[in-house]
Backbone as a ProteinNet text record, in pm:
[ID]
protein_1_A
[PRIMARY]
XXXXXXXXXXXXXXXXXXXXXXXXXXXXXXXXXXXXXXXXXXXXXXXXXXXXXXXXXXXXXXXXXXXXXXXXXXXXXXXXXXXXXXXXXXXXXXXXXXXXXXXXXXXXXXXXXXXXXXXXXXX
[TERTIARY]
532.5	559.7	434.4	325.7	187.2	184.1	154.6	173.8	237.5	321.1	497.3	442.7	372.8	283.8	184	97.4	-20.6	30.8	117.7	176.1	263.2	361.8	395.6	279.4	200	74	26.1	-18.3	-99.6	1.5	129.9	177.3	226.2	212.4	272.8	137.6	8.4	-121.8	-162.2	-150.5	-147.9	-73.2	58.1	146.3	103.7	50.7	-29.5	-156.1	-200.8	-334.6	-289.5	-179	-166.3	-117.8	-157.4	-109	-22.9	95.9	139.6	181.9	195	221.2	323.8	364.5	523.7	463.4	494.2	468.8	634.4	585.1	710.1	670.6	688.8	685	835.5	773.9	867.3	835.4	897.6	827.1	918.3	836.8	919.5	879.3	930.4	906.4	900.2	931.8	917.4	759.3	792.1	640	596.1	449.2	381.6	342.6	383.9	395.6	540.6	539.5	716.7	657.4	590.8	571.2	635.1	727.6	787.2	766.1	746	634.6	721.8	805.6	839.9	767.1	790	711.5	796.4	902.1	962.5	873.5	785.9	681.7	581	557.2	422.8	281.7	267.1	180.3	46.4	26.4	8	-72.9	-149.6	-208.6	-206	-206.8	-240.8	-387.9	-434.4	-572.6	-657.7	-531.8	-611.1	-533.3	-538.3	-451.8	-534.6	-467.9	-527	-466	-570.1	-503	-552.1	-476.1	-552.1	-501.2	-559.6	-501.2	-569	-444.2	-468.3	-417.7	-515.1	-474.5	-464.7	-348.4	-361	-347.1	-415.6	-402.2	-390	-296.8	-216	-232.9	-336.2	-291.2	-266	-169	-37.3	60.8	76.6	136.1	71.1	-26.9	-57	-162.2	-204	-276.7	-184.2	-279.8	-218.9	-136.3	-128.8	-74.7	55.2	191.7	296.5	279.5	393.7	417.4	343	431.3	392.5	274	221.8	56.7	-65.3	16.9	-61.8	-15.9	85.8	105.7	-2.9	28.8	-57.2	-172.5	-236.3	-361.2	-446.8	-310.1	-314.1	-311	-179.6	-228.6	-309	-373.1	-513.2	-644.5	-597.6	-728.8	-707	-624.3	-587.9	-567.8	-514.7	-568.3	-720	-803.7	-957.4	-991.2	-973.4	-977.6	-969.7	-853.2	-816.7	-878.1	-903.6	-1048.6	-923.4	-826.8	-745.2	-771.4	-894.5	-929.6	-1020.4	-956.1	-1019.3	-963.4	-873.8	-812.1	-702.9	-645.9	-482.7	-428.1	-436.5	-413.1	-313.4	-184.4	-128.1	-58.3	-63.4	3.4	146.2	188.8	307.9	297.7	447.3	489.8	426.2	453.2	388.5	442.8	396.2	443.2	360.3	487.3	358.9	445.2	325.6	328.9	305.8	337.7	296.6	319.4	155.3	177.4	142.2	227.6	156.6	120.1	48.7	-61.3	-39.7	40.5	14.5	-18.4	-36.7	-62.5	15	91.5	228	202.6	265.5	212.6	67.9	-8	-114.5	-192.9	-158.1	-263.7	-139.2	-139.5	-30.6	-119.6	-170.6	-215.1	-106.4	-99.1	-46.4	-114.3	-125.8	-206.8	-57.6	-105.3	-22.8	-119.8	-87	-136.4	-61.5	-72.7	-11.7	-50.6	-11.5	-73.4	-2.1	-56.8	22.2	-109.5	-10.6	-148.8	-138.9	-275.7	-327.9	-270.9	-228.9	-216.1	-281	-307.6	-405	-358.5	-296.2	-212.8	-281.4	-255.6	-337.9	-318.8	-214.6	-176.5	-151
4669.8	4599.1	4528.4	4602.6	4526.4	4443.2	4401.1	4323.4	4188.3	4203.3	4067	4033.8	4101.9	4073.6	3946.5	4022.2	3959.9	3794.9	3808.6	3702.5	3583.5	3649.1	3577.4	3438.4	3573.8	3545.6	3424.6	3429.2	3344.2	3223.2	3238.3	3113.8	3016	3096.2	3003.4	2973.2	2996.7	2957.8	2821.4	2771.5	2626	2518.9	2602.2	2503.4	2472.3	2545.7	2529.6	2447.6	2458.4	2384.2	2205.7	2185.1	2075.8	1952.8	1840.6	1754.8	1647	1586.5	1470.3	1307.7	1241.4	1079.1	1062.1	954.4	853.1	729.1	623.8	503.3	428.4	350.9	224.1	128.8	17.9	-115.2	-226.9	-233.6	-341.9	-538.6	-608	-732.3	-831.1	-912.1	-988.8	-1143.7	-1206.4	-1313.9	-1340.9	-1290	-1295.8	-1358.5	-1515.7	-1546.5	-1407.2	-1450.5	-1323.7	-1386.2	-1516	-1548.9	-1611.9	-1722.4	-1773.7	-1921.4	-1965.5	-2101.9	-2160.4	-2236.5	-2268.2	-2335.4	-2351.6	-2442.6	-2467.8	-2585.1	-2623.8	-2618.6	-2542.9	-2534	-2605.2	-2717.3	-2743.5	-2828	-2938.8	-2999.5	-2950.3	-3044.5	-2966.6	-3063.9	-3007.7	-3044.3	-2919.3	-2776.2	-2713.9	-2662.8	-2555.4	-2470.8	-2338	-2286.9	-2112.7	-2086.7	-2044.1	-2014.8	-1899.3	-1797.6	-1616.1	-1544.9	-1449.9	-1341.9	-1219.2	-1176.7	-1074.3	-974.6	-857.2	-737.8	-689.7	-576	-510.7	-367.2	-275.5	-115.8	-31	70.4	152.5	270	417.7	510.8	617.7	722.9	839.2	901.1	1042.5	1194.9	1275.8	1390.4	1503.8	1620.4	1671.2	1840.3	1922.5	2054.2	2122.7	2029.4	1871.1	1786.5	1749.5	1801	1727.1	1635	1560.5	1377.1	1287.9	1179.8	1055.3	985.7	857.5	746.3	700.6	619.5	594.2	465.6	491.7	386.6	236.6	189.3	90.5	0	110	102.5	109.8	199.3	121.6	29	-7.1	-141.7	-232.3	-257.4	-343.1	-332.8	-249	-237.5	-262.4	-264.7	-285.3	-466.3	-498.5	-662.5	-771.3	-666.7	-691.3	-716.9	-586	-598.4	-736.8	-768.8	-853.1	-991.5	-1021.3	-1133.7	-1190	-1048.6	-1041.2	-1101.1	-1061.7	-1057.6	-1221.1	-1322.3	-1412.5	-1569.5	-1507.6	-1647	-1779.4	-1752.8	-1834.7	-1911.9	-1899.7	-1946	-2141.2	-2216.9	-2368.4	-2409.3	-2373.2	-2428	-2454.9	-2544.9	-2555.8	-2484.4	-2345.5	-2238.7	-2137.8	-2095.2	-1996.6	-1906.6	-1773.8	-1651.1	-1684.7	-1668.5	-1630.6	-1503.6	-1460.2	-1368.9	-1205.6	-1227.9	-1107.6	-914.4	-847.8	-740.8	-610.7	-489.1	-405.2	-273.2	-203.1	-102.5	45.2	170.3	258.5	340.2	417	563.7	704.3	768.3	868.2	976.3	1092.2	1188.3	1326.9	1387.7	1529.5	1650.6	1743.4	1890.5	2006.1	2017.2	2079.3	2199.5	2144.3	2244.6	2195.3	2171.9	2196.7	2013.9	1927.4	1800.2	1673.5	1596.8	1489.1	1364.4	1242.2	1110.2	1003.5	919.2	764.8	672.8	597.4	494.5	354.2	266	148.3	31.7	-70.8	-148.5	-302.2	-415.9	-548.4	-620.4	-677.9	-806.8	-929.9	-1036	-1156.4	-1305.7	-1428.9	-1514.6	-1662.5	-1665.8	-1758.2	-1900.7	-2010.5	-2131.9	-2194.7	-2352.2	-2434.2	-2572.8	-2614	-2758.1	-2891.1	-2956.8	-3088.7	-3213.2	-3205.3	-3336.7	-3305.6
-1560.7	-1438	-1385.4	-1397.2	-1389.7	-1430.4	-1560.4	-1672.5	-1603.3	-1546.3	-1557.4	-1396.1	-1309.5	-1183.9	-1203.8	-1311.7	-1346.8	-1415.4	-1514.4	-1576	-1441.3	-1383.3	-1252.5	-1210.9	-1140	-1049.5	-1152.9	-1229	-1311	-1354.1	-1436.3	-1452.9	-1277.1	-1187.7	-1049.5	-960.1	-954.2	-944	-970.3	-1083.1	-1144.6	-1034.2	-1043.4	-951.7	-819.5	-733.3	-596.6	-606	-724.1	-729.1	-798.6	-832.2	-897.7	-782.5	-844.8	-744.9	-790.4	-707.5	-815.5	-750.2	-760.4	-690.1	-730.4	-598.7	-578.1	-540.9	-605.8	-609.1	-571.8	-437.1	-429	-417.3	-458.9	-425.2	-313.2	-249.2	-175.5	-239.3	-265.8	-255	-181.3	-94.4	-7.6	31.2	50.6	47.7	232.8	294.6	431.9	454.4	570.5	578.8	705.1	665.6	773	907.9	932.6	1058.9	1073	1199	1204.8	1158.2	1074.9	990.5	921.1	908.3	794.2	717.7	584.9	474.8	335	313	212.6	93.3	-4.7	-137.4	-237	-195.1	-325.4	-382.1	-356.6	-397.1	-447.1	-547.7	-590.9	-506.7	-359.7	-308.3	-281.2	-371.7	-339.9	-482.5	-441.3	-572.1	-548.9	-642.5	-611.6	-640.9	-529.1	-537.8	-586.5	-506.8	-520.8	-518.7	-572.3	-488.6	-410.8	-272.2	-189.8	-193.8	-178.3	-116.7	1.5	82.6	182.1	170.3	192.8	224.2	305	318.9	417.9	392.9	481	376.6	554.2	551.9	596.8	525.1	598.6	524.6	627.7	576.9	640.5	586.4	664.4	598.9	665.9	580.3	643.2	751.9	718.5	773.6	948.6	958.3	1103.1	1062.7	1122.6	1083.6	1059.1	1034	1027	1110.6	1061.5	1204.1	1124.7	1204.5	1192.6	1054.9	979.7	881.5	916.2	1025.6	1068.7	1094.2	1154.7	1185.1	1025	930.4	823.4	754.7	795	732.7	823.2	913.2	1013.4	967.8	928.2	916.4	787.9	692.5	570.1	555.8	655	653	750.5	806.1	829.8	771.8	703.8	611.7	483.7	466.1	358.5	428.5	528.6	601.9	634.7	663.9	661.2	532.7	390	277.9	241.8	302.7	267.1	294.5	401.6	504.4	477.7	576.6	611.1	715.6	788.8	909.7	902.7	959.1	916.3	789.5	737.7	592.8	626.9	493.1	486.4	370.6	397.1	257.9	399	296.4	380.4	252.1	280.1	215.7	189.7	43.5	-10.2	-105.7	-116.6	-169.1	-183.2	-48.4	-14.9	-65	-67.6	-161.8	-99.3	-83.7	46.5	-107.7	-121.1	-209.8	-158.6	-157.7	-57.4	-224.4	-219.4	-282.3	-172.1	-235.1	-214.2	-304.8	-263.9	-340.7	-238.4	-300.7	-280	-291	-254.3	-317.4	-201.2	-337	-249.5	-104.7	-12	133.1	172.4	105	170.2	207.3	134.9	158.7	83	185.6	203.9	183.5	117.2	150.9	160.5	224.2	209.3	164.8	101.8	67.7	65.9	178	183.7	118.2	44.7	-9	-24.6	85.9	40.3	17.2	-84.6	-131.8	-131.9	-139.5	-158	-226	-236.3	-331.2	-226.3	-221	-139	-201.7	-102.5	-169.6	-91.9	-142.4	-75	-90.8	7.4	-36.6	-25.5	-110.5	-142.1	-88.5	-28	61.3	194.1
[MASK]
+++++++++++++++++++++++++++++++++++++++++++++++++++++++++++++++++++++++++++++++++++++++++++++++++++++++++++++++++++++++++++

């Protein structure tokens, strides 16, 4: 009975210490302001592509801030990223990715991540 204790104990140990990820992707074409910008012409280039991210962590589930807010913060940082400011370049196809990273009970991360690709129109 010792024995099948010791064996227990030891094969379910691993499992507490292991950690594993969920990856989603959303992709959307929604502009990120209310602009509306005809792309049927080819008056335009693709320049770059950006990202931005943002990460909470939770352990035994208290931390971290609302979905929302890392998104925001995530396309912040990727607007920062883009130096859209004094140009005629605006974000398409934008794409918000969220993993997460756990270790069961004890440590929760989010990591939000969107990206999208800079264009720069020529006329």
């Amino acid at each position: 009975m010792k024995s099948f204790k010791h064996f227990l104990l030891a094969t379910s140990f691993p499992l507490f210490l292991s950690s594993c990820g969920v990856h989603q992707a959303v992709i959307t074409n929604v502009a990120a302001t209310n602009t509306n910008v005809e792309l049927s012409k080819k008056n335009f280039k693709v320049t770059d592509k950006v990202a931005g991210t943002s990460s909470a962590v939770y352990v035994f589930g208290i931390g971290g801030i609302s979905n929302k807010a890392l998104i925001e913060r995530a396309k912040l940082n990727m607007f920062s990223n883009a130096n859209l400011i004094g140009s005629s370049k605006a974000l398409i196809n934008l794409s918000i990715e969220t993993h997460f990273t756990y270790v069961y009970l004890f440590f929760f991360k989010k990591t939000i991540t969107v990206s999208g690709y800079v264009i720069e129109f020529t006329e």
